[in-house]
N, CA, C and O of each residue as an XYZ file, in Angstrom:
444
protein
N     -83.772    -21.029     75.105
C     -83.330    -21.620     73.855
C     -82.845    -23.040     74.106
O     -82.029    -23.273     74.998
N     -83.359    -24.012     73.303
C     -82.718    -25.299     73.067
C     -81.324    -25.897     73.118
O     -80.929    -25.886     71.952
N     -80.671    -26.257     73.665
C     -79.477    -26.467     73.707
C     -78.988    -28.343     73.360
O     -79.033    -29.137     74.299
N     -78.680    -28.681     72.345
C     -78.247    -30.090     72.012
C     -77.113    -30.184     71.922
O     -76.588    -29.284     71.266
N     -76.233    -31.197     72.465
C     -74.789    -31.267     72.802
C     -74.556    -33.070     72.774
O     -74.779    -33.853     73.697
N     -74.149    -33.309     71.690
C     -73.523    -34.683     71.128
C     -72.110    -35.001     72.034
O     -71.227    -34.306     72.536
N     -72.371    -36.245     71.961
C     -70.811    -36.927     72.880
C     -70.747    -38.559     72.162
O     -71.568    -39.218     71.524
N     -69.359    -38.808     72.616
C     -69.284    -40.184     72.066
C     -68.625    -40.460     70.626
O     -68.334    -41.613     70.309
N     -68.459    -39.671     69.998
C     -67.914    -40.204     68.843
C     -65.946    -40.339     69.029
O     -65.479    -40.076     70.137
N     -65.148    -40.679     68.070
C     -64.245    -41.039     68.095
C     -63.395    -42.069     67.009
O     -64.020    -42.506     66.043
N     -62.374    -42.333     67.142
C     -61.675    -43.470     66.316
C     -62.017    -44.563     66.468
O     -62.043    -45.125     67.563
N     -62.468    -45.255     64.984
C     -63.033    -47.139     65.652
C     -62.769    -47.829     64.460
O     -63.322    -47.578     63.389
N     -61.981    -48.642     64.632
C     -61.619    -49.711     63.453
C     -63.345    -50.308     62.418
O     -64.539    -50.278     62.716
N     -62.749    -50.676     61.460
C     -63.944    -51.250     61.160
C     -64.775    -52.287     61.209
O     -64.219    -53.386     61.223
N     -65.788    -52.277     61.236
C     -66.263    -53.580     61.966
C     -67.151    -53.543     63.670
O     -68.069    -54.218     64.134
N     -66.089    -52.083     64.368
C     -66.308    -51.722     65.943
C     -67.241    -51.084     65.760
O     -67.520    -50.780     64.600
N     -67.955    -50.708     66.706
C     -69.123    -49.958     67.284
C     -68.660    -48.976     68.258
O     -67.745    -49.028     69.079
N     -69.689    -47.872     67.912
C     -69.738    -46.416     68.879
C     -71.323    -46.264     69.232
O     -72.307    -46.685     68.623
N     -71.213    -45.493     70.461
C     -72.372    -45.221     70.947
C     -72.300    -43.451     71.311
O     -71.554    -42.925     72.137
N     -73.373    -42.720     70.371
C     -73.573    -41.613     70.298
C     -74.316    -41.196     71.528
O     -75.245    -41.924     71.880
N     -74.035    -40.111     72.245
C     -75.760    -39.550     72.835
C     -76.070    -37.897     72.509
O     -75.230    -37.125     72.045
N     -76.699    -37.739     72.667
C     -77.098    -36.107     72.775
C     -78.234    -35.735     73.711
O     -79.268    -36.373     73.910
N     -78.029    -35.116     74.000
C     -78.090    -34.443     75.605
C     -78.768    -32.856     75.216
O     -78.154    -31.905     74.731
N     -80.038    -32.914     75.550
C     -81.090    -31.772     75.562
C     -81.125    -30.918     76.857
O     -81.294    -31.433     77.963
N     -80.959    -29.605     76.665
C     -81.600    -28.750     78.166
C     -82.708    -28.164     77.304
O     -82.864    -27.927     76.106
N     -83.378    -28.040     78.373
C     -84.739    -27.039     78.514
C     -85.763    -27.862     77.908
O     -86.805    -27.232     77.731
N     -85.798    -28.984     77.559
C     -86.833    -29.820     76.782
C     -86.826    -31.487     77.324
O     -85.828    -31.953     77.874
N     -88.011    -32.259     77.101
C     -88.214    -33.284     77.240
C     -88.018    -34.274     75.986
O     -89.024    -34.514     75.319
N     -86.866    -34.833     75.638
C     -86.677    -35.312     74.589
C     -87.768    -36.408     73.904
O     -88.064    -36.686     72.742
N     -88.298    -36.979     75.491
C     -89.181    -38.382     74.571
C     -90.499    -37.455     73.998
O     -91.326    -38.132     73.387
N     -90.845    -35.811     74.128
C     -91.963    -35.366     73.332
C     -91.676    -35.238     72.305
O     -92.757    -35.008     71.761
N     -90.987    -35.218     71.613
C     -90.307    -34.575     70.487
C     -89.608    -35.701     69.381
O     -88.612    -36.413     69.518
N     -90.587    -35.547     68.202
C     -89.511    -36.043     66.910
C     -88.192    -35.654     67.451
O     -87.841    -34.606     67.993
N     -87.416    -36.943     67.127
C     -85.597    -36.342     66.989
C     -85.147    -36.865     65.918
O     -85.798    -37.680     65.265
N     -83.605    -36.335     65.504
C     -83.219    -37.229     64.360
C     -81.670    -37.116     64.802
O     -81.290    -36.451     65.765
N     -80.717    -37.976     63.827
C     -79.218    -37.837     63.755
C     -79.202    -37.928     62.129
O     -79.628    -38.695     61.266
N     -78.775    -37.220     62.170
C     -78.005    -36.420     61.212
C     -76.043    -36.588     60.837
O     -75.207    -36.641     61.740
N     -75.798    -36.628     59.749
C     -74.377    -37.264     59.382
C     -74.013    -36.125     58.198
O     -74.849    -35.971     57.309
N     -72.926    -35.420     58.174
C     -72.407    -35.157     57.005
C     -70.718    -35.625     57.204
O     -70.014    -35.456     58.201
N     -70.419    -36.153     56.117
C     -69.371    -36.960     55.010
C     -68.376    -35.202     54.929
O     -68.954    -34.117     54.978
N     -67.338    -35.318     54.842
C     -66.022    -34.100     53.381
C     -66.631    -34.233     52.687
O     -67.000    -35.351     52.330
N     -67.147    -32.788     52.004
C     -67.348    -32.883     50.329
C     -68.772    -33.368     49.846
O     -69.080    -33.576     48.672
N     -69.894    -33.567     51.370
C     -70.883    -34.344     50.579
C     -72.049    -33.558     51.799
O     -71.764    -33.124     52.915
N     -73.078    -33.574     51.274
C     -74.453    -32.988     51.591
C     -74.152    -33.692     53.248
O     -73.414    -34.586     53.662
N     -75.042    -32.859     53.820
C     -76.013    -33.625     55.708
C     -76.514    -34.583     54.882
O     -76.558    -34.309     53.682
N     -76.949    -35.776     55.299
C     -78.237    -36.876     54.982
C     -78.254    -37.123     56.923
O     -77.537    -37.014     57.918
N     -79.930    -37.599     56.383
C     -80.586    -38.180     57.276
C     -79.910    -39.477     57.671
O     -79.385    -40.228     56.849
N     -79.957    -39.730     59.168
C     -79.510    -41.079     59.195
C     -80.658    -41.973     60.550
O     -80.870    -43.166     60.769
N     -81.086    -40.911     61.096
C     -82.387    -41.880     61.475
C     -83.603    -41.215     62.590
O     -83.429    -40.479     63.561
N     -84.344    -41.553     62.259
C     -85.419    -40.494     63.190
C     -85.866    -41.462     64.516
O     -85.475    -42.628     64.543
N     -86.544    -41.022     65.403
C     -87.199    -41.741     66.485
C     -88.560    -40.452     66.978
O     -88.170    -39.359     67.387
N     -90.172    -40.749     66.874
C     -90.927    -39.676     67.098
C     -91.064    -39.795     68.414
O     -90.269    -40.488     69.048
N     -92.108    -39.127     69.029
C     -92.800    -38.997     70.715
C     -93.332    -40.511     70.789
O     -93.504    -41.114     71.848
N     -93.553    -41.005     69.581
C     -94.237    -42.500     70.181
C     -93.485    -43.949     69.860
O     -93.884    -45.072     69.550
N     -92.085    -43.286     70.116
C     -91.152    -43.928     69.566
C     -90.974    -45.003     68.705
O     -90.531    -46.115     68.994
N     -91.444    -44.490     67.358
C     -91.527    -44.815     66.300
C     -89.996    -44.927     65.827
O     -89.263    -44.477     66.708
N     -89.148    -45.480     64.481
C     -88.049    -45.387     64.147
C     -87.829    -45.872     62.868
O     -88.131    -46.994     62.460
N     -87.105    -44.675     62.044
C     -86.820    -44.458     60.671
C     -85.678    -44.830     60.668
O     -85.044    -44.788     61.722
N     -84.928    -45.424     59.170
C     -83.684    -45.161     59.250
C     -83.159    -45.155     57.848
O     -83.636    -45.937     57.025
N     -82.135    -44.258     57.504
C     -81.422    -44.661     56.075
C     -81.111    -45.868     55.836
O     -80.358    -46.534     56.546
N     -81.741    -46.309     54.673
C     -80.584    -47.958     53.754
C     -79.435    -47.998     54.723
O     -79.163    -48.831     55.588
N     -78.976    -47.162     54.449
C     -77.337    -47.143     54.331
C     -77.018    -47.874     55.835
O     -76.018    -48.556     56.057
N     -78.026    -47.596     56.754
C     -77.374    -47.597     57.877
C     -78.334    -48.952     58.616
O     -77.954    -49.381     59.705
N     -79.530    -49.541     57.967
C     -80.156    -50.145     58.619
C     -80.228    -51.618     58.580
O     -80.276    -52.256     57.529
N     -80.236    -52.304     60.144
C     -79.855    -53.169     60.715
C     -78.408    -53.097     61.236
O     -78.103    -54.066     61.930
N     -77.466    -52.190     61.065
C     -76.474    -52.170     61.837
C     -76.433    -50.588     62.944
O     -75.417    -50.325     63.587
N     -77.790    -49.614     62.998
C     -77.776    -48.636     64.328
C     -78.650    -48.798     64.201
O     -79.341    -49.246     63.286
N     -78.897    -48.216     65.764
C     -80.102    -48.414     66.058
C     -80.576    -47.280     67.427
O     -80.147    -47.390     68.575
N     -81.472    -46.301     66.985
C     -81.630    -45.180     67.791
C     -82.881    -44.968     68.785
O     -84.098    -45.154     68.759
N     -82.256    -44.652     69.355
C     -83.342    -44.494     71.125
C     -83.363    -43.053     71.771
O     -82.710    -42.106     71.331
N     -84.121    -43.012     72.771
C     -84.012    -42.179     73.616
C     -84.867    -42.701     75.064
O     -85.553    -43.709     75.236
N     -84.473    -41.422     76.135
C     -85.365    -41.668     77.170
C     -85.519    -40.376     77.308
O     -85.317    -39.685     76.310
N     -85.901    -39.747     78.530
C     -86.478    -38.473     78.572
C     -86.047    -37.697     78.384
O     -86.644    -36.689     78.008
N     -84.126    -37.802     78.635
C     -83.497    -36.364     78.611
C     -82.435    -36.697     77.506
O     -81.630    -35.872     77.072
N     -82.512    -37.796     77.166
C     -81.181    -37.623     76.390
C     -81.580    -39.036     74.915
O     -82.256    -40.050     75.084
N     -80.987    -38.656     73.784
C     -81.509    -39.285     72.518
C     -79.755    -40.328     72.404
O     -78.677    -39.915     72.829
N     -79.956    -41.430     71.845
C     -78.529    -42.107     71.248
C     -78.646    -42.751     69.993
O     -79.694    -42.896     69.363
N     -77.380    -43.172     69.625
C     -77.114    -43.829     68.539
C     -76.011    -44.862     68.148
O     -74.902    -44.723     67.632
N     -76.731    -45.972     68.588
C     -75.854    -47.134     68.809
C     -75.424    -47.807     67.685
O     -76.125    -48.662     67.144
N     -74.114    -47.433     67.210
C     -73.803    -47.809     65.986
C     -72.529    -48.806     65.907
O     -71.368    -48.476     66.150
N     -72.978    -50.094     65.518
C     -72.608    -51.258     64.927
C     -71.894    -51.787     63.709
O     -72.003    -51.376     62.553
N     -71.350    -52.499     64.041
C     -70.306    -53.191     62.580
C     -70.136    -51.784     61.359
O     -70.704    -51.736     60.267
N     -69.184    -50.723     61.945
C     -68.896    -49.709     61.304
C     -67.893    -49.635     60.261
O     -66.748    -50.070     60.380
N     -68.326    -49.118     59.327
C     -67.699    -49.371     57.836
C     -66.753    -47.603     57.449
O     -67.149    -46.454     57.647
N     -65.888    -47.940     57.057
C     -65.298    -46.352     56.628
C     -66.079    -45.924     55.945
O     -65.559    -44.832     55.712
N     -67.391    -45.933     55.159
C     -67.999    -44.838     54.423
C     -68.960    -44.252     55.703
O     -69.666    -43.277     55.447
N     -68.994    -44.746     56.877
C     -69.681    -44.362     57.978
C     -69.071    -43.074     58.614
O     -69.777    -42.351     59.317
N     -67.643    -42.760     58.347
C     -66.677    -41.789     58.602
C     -67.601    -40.142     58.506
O     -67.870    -39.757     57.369
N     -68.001    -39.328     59.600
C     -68.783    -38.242     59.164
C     -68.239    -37.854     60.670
O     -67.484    -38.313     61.527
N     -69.452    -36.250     60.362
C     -69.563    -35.235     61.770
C     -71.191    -35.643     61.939
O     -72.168    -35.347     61.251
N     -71.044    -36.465     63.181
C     -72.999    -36.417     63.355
C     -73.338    -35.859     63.863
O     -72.571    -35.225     64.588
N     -75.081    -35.552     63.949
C     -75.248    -34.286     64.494
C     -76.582    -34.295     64.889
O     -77.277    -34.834     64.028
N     -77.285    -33.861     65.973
C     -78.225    -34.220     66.621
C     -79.433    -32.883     66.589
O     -79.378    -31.697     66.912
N     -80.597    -33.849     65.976
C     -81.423    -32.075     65.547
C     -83.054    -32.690     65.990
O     -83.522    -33.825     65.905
N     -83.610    -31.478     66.455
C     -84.426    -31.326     66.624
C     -85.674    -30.287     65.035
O     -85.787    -29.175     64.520
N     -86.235    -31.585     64.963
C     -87.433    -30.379     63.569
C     -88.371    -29.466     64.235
O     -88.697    -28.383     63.747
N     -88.821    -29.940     65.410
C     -89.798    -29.158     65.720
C     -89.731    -27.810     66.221
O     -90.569    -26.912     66.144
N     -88.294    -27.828     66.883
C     -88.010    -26.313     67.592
C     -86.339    -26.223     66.033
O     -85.474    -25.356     66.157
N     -86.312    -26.808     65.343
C     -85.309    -26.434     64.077
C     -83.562    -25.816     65.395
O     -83.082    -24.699     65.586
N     -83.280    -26.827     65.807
C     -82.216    -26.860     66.834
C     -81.015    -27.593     66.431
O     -81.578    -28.328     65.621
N     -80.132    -27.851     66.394
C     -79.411    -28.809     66.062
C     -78.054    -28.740     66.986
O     -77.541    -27.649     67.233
N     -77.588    -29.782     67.406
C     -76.091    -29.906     68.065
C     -74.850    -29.405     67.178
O     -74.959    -29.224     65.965
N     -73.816    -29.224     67.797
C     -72.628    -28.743     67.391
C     -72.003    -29.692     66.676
O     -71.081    -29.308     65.957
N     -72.359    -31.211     66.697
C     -71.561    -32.162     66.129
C     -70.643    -33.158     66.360
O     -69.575    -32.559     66.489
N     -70.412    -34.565     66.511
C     -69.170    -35.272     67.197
C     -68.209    -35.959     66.061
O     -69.137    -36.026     65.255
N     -67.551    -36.298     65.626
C     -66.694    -36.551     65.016
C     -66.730    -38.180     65.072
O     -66.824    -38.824     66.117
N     -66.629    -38.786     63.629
C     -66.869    -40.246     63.601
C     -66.027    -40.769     62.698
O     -66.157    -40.632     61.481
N     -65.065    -41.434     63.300
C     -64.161    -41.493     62.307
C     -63.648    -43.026     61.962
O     -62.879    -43.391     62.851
N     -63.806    -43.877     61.107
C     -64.217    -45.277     60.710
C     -62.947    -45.828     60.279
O     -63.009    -45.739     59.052
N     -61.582    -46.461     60.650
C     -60.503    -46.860     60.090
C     -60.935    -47.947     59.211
O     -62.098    -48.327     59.347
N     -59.994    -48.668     58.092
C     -60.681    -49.585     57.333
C     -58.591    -50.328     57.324
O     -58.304    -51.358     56.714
């Protein structure tokens, strides 16, 4: 079974930057569509940005030109820039193809 395990999140004024990773066993991350994933208190998961096997890269409005998501073989990130308190969520690191997802890191945006 798939195992995804997020690190990196934390307290960051606004304006600061965090750098997410998530960390795959049993799989080769650069084969595999990945995504990060964000849910808000009180408000739906949304998408916040994909990267495929041919490292291609999607991203929400909301979030684009200030992250920017990568990977290498074993492990996917999310380098997130000039952070705004509506950025404040639990992100969360998922796989579509094997439907896997991480436990979640905590992102928390002071203003």
């Amino acid at each position: 079974q798939v195992q995804l395990v997020e690190s990196g999140g934390g307290l960051v004024q606004a304006g600061g930057s965090l750098r997410l990773s998530c960390t795959a066993s049993r799989i080769t991350i650069s084969l595999y569509t990945m995504a990060w994933y964000r849910q808000a208190p009180g408000k739906q998961r949304e998408l916040v940005a994909t990267i495929d096997n041919s490292g291609r890269t999607n991203y929400a409005d909301s979030v684009k030109g200030r992250f920017t998501i990568t990977r290498d073989n074993a492990k996917m990130y999310l380098q997130m820039n000039s952070l705004k308190p509506e950025d404040t969520a639990v992100y969360y690191c998922y796989n579509p193809v094997l439907n896997s997802w991480g436990q979640g890191t905590q992102v928390t945006v002071s203003s």
